[in-house]
C-alpha positions as CSV (number, residue, x, y, z in Angstrom):
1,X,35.9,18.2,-9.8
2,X,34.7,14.8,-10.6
3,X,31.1,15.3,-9.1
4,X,30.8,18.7,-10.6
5,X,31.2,16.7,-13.9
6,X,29.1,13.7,-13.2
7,X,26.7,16.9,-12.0
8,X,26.6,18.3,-15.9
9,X,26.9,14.7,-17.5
10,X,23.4,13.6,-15.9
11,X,21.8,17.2,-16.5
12,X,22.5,16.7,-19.6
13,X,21.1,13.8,-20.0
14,X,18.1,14.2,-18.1
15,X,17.3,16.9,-20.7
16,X,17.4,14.9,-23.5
17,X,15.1,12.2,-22.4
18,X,12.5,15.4,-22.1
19,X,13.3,16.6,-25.3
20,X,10.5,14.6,-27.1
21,X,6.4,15.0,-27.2
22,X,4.7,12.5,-25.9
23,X,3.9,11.0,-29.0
24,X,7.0,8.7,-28.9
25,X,7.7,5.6,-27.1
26,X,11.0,3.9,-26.6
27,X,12.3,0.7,-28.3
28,X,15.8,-0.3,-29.4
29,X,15.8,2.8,-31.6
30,X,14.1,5.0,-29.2
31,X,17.1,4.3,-26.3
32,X,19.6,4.7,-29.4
33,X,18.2,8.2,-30.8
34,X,18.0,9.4,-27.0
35,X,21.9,8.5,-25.9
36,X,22.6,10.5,-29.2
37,X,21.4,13.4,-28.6
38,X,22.8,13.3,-25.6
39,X,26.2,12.9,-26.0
40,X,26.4,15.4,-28.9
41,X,25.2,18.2,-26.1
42,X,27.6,17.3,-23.1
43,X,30.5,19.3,-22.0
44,X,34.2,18.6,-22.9
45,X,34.2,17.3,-18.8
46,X,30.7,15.0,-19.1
47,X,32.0,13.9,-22.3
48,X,35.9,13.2,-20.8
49,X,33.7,11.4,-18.1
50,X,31.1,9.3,-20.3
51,X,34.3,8.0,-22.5
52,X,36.3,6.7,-19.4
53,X,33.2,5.0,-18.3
54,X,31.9,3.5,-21.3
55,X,32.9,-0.1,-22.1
56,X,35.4,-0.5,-25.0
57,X,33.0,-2.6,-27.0
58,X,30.9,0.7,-27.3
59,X,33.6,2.7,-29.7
60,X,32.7,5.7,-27.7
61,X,29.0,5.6,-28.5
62,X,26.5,6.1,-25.9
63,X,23.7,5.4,-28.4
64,X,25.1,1.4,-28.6
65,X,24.7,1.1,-25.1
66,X,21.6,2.4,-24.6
67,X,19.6,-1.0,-24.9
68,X,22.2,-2.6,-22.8
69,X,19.4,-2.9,-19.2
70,X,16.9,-4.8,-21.8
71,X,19.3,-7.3,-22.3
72,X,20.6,-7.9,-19.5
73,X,16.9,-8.7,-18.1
74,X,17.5,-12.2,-17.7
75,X,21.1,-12.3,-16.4
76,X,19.6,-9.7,-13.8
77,X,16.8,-10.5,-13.3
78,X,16.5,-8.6,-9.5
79,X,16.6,-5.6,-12.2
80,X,13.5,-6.2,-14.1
81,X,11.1,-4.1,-12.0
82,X,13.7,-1.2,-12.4
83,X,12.2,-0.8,-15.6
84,X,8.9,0.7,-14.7
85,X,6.1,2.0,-11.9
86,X,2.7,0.4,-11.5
87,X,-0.4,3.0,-10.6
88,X,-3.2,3.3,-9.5
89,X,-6.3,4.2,-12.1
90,X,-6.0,7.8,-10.8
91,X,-3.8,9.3,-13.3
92,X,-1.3,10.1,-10.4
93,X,1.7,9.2,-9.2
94,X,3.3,9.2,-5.2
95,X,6.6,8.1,-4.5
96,X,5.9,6.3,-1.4
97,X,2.7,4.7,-2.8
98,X,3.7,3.5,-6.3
99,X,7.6,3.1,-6.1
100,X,8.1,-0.6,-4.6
101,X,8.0,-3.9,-6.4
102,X,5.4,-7.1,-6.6
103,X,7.1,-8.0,-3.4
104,X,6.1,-4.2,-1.7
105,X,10.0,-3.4,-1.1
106,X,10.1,0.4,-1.5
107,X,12.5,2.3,-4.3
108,X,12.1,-0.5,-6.5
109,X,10.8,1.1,-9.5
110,X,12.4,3.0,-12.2
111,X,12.0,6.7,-10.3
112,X,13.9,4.7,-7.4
113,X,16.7,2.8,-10.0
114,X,17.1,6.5,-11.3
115,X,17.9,8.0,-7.5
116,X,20.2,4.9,-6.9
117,X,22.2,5.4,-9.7
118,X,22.6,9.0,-10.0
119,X,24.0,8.9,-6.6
120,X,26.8,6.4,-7.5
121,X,27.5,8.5,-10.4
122,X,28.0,11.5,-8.2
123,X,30.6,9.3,-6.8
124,X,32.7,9.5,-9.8
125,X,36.4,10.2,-9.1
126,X,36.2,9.5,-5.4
127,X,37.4,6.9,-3.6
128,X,34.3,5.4,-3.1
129,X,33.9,4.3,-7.2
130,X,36.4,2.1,-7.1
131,X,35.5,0.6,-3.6
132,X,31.3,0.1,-3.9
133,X,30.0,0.5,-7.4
134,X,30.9,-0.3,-11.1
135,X,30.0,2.5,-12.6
136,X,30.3,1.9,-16.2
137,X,26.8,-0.6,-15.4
138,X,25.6,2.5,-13.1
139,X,26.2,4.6,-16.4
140,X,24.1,1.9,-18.6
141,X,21.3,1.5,-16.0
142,X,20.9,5.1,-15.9
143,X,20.5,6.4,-19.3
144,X,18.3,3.2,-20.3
145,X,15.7,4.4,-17.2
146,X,15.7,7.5,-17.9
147,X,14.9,6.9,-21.6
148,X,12.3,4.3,-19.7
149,X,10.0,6.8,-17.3
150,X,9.5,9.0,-20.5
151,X,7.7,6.2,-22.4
152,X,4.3,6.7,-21.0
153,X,3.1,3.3,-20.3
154,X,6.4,2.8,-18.2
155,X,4.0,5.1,-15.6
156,X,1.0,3.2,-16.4
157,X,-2.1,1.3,-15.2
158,X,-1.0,-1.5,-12.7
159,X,-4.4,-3.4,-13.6
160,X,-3.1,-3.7,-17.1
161,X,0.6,-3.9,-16.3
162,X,1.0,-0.9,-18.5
163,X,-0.9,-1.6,-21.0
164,X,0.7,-5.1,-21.5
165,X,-2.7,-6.9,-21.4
166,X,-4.3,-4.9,-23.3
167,X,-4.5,-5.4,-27.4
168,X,-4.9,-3.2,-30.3
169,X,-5.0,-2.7,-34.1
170,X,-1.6,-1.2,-34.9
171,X,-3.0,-0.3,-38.2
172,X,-3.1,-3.8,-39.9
173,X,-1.8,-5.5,-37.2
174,X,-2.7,-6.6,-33.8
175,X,-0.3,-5.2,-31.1
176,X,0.0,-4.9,-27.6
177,X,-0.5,-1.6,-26.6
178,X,2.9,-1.0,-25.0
179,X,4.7,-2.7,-27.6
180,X,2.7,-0.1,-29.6
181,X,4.7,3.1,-28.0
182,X,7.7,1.1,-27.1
183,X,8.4,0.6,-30.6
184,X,5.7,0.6,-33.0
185,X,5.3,4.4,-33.3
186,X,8.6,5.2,-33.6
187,X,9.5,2.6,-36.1
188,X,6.0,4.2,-38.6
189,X,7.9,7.7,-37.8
190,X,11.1,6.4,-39.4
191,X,9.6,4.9,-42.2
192,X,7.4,7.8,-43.3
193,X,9.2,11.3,-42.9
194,X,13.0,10.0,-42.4
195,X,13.2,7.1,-44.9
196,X,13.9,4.7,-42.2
197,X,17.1,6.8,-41.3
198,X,17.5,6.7,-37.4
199,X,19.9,9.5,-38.2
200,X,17.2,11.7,-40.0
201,X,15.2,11.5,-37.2
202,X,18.1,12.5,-34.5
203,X,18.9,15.7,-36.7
204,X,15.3,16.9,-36.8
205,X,14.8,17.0,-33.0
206,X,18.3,18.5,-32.3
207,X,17.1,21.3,-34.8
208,X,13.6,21.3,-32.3
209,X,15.4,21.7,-29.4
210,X,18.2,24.2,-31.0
211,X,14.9,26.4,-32.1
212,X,11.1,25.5,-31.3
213,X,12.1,23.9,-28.3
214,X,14.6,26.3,-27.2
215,X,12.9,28.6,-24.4
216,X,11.8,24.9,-22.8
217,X,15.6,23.7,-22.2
218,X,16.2,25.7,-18.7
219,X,13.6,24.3,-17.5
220,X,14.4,20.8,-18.6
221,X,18.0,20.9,-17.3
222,X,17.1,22.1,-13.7
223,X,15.2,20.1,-11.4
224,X,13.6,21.8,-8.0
225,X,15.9,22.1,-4.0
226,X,19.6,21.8,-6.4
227,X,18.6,18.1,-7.1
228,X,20.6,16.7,-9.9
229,X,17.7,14.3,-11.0
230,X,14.0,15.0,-10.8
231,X,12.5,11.4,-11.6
232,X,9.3,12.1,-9.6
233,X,8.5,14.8,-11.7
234,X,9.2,12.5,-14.8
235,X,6.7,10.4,-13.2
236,X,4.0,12.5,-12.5
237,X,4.6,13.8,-16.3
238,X,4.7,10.0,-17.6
239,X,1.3,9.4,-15.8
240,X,-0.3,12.1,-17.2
241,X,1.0,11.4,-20.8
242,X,-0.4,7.8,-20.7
243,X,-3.8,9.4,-19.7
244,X,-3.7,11.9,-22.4
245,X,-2.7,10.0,-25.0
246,X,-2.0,6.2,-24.5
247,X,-4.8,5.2,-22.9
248,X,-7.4,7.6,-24.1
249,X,-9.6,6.1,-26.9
250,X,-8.4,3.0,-27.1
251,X,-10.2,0.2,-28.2
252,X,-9.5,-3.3,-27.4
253,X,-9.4,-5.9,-29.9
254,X,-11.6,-9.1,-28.9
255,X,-9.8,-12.6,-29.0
């Protein structure tokens, strides 16, 4: 019973960090609205399961958690490259190629982190939770990396760090490009069709995915061979997205 549920908590959450075009990128706001959706769409069991796991300083809200692996940077800092995966200029992504850290030990990138801690989750309600892993942290890395290898410059350019090096005009400002779709985007979004109201923004794309988006969500929800996770399709999605949109046109400010 207990990996059954952990089975329908992380399907459900994998499909709501698929939810969104690629026009969006994730800050503070972009890991909130993602957890929300989320946990409004889980079953009475994922939900049971989410609550027990959650730390009490979260009031039962996934959203305040969601931001909880950016913080935590520092303190851990063996997690940092967990955050993302470094390419190639091919506009493609290979697990064995691109999934291992400045070091070059393998499974250290977010598609990796994402297989690591789906797996402890599955151990929910074993024997083996209480024994090896602390799950409520396994619960916290998880939905923050899977909000992260949707935001397309997580999957992005390893000559530019993901389009960390690389400045822009942000209308009126000058602004890292990731910063840009980690935050920038979304924030203008808020401000001009929700009236700054993270909340307005959460109810339009549940209505998306309740009816413009709703002959996509079976095929958000299952991943290929019974897998509970599909991060390497994420990836390969990500990569493209950063080619199709991030990247293309840009043009960088001079210093």
């Amino acid at each position: 019973m207990g990996e059954c549920r952990m089975q329908k908590m992380l399907a459900f959450l994998s499909l709501m960090l698929v939810t969104l075009p690629p026009i969006y990128g994730w800050g503070t706001d972009g890991h909130s609205i993602i957890c929300k959706i989320a946990q409004t769409r889980l079953s009475e069991e994922a939900a049971d399961a989410v609550k027990q796991l959650l730390p009490k300083w979260a009031e039962d809200d996934l959203g305040s958690v969601c931001s909880w692996a950016d913080q935590v940077k520092f303190r851990y800092r063996w997690s940092s490259p967990l955050h993302f995966i470094n390419t190639p200029e091919t506009c493609s992504y290979q697990y064995k190629r691109d999934c291992k850290d400045e070091d070059g030990e393998a499974g250290r990138c977010v598609a990796g982190a994402i297989n690591n801690y789906t797996s402890q989750l599955l151990t929910y309600n074993s024997a083996a939770d209480k024994a090896e892993y602390n799950l409520t942290e396994s619960l916290l890395f998880l939905v923050h990396f899977m909000g992260d290898i949707h935001q397309p410059l997580h999957v992005g350019f390893a000559s530019d760090k993901g389009g960390n090096t690389i400045d822009v005009h942000w209308y009126k400002t000058k602004q890292v490009l990731h910063h840009v779709w980690d935050t920038n985007i979304i924030e203008t979004a808020e401000e001009r069709f929700y009236n700054s109201n993270v909340d307005g923004m959460v109810d339009a794309i549940q209505q998306n995915i309740t009816n413009e988006w709703a002959d996509q969500v079976k095929r958000w929800e299952t991943c290929s061979l019974n897998k509970t996770a599909c991060p390497d399709i994420y990836a390969s999605e990500g990569i493209k997205a950063a080619c199709d949109w991030a990247y293309k046109g840009v043009k960088e400010v001079c210093t």
